[in-house]
N, C-alpha and C positions, 0 to 999 in steps of 0.2 A: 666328520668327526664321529669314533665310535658312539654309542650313547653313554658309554661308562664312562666316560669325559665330558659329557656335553656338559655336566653344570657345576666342573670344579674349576677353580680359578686357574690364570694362564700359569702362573709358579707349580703349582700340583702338576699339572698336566705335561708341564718341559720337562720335568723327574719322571714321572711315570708311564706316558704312553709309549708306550713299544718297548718299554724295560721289563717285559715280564720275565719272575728271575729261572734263571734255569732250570729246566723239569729233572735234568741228572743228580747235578748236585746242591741245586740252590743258590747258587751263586746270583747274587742282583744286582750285577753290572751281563748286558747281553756278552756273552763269549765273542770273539773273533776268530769269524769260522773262515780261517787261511786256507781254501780247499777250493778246487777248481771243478772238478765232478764230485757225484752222489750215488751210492748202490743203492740201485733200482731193484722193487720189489715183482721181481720178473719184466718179462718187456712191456715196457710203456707204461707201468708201475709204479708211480711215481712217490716216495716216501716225502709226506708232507708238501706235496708240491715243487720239490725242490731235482733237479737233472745235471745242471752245469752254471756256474757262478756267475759267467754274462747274463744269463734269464731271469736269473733269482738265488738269492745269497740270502741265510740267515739273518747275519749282522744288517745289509741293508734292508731286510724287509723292517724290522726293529725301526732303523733310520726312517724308512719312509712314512711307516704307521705314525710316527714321532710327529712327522713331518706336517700330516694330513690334518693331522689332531688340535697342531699350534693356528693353525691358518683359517682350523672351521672347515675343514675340506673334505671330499669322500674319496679323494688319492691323491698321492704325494710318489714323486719318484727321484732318485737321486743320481748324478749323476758324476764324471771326473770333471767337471768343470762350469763356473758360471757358461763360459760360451759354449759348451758341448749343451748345457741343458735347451741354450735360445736356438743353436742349430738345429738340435730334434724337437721342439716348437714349430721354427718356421718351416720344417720339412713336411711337420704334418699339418698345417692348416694350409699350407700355400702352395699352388700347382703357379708353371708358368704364362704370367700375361695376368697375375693376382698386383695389386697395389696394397701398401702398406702407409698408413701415417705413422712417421715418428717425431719425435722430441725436437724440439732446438736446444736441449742440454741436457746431454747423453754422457753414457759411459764410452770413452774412445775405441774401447774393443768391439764395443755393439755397434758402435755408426761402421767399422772396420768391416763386420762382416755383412750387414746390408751393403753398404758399398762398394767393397771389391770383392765378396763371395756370393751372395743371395742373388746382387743384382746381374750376373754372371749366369744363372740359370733361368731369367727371364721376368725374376720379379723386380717391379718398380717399387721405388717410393718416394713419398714426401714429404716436408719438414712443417710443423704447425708450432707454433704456442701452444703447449699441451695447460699455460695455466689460465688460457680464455679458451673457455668450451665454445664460443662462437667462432674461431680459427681453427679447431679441431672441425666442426662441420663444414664449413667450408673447405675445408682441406680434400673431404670424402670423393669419390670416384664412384659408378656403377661398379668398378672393377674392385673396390678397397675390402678387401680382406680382415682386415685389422686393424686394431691404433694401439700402440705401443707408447708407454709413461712411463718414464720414472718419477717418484715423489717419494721423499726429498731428492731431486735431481742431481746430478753428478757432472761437474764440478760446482753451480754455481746456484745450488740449494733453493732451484725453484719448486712452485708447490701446486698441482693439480687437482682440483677438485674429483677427485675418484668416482663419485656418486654422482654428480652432474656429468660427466664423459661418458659414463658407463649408460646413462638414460641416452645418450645420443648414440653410442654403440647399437644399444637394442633395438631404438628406432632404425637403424640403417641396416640391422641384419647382420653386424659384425664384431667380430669378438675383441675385447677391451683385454688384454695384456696389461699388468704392472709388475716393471720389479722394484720388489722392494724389499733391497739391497738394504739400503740406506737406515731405513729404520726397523727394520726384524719385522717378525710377528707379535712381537713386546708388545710395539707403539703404535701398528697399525694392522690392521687384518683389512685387508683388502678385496676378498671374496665379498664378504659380509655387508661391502659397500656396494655392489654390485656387478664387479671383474669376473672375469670367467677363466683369468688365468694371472696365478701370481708366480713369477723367476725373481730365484734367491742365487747369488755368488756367496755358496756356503764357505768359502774361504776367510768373509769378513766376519760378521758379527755373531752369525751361528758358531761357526770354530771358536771363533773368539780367544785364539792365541797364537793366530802366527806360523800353525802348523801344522796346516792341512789344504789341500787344494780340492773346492766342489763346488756342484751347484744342483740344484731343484728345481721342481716344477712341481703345484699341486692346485688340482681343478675340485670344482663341485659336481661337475658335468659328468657321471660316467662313463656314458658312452665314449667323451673328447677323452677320460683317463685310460680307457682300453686304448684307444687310437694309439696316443702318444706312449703306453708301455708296449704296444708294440714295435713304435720305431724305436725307440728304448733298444728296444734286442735286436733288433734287425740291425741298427746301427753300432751298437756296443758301446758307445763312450759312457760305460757306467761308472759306479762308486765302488771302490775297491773295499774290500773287506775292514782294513784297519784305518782307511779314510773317515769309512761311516762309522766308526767307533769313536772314531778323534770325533768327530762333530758330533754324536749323542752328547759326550762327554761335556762338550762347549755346550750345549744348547742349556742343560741341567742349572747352569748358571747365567742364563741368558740373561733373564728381569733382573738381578741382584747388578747383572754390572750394566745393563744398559740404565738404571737408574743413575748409577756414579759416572757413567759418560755421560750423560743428559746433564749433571748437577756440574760435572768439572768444566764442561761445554757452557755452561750459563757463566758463569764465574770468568771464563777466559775471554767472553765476549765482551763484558764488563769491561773489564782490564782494554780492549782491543779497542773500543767507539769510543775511551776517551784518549787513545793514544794520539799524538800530534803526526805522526806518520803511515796513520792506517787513513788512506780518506776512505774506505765505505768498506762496511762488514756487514758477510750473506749468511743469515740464521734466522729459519723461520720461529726461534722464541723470543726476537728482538720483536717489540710492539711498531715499527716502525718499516716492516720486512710486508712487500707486499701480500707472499700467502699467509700470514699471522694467524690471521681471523680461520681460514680455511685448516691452516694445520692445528691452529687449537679445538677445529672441529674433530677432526678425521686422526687424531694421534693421540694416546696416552702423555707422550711428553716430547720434545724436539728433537731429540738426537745427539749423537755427540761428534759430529761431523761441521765444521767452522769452517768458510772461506773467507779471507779479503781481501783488501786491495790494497796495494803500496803507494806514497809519495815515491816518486821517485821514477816509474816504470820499470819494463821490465829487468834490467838490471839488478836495480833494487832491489825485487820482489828475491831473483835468484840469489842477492846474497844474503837475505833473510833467511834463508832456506841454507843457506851454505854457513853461516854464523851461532842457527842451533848446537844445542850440546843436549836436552835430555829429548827432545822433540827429535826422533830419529829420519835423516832425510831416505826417505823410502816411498816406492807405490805402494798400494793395496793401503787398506783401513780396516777399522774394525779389531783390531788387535787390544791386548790390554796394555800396550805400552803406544806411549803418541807418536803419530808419525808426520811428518811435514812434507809437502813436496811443491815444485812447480808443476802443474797441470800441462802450461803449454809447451812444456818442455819434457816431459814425460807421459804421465797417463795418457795424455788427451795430443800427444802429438800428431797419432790418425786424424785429425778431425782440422788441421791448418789448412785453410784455404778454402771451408765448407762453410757453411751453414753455421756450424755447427763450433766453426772457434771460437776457444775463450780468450780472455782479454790479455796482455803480456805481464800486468802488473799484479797477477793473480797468486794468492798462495791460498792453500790446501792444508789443511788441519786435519786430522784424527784425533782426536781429542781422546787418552786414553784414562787412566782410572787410578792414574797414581795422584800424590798429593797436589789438587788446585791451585798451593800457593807454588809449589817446583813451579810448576807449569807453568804460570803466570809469572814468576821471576825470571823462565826462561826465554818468555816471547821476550820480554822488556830489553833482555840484553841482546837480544839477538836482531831486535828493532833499533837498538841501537840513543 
């Protein structure tokens, strides 16, 4: 983080880092600089750094400075997609005949591409309880490369101690990956705990409306940020011009709504543990949720992402999902309207027959920032 940010609160800092207003006309939203090259001030002359929109683009540099700032980081880079950002990740820390630890409850597009892409060019991995630091160590290899978390986990909202994994990283020589998707840079900053590397699906809660497809990456490490902005450009899958504008714009409002997901997410869980037809609901702000204590440590506030579980299986669970009316049946999350899905039948369909499946009686919540009681009137009928 610059130091003209180090010591303003995280609301100040999502408005103003990387929004400096235009030097032409003043304008204080960054321009959307829709341009693919830049006249060059004779050969190799480069005006402000800037040659051809793959290497570096106005608008996203804005984004990424943004980026670096939110997370406590010394770079941020963005890119066209949560998976585009994890594949120029594991391209640049992992040669092949490297091992990887990952999660037992992951995102189904990330088990997806360790296991029919990554593992395809030579790298292994394996699956640990990322929320018992003693099964992460044990997990490790002479060969392991990295350990890979998510917290809050996706679909079934487990919680990893960051700061305890990240002490086992360092002892083993190897770099602690988190993404955290799940809870922004709101609720949790994840550097600061000890990670060496935090992946964002800027689609979700950074966008924060439905209407943009990215994702990030931003390290403390310099040297590991030159690395990976150069597979950046070497590989291209970056952030389009008016992508990284849509996401400043989301982000400016980040804390304001991820507070009213976290407050509508409390309220709907309520309503769900006394329901006769939910037997068990996964939210780590339930006092009854195994990472509680851990996520009350390491989070501003829980999230506004709800799973549970049906009477009934998984039939059941699909028509609960099929029986909403304002709760929209959709993937993705993070929107400011709520969405519902089956997991095992959707997002996480990659992952049948792994490690890594969830259960059939499972439903999925986005809990989004409209009114509490809709919300909560709308599970009820929809539970039936």
């Amino acid at each position: 983080m610059s130091d003209s940010h180090s010591t303003q609160s995280f609301e100040t800092v999502a408005i103003h880092a990387g929004n400096t207003a235009d030097p032409l006309t003043g304008a204080v939203v960054p321009p959307i600089y829709q341009v693919s090259t830049y006249k060059q001030d004779g050969v190799g002359g480069l005006r402000g750094g800037y040659e051809y929109s793959r290497s570096a683009n106005p608008t996203r540099t804005a984004l990424e400075e943004n980026l670096a700032a939110l997370e406590g980081g010394r770079r941020g880079l963005a890119f066209a997609s949560g998976l585009a950002a994890e594949d120029c990740l594991l391209r640049t820390l992992l040669s092949p005949g490297d091992h990887v630890v990952i999660p037992n409850d992951a995102y189904g597009g990330t088990f997806r591409l360790f296991a029919k892409v990554v593992s395809r060019w030579g790298v292994e991995w394996s699956v640990a309880d990322t929320s018992d630091p003693e099964a992460v160590r044990a997990a490790l290899t002479d060969r392991t490369k990295a350990i890979w978390v998510e917290t809050p986990s996706n679909p079934l909202l487990g919680i990893t101690d960051i700061a305890a994994v990240a002490q086992i990283a360092r002892e083993a020589g190897v770099r602690l990956v988190v993404d955290n998707t799940f809870a922004s840079p709101y609720l949790q900053q994840p550097l600061a705990l000890g990670a060496d590397v935090v992946v964002h699906s800027m689609t979700k809660y950074m966008g924060g409306h439905s209407d943009v497809v990215g994702g990030a990456l931003v390290v403390d490490d310099a040297e590991l940020g030159e690395e990976l902005a150069y597979h950046q450009n070497a590989m291209g899958a970056v952030a389009g011009p008016f992508d990284a504008w849509l996401v400043l714009r989301g982000i400016k409002t980040l804390a304001v709504r991820m507070d009213r997901h976290s407050e509508n997410a409390t309220k709907v869980t309520e309503m769900l543990t006394r329901h006769a037809r939910v037997s068990s609901v996964l939210y780590p702000g339930l006092p009854e949720h195994p990472g509680h204590e851990v996520a009350a440590k390491q989070m501003r506030s829980f999230g506004g992402m709800v799973s549970f579980r049906v009477e009934g299986g998984e039939e059941a669970a699909v028509e609960v999902c099929n029986r909403a009316k304002l709760f929209t049946l959709g993937e993705s999350l993070g929107g400011v309207e709520s969405l519902i899905e089956h997991p095992g039948r959707m997002t996480h369909a990659s992952v049948v027959g792994s490690a890594l499946e969830v259960p059939g009686d499972l439903v999925r919540l986005s809990v989004g920032i409209e009114s509490a009681d809709d919300l909560v009137a709308d599970l009820q009928q929809a539970l039936g």
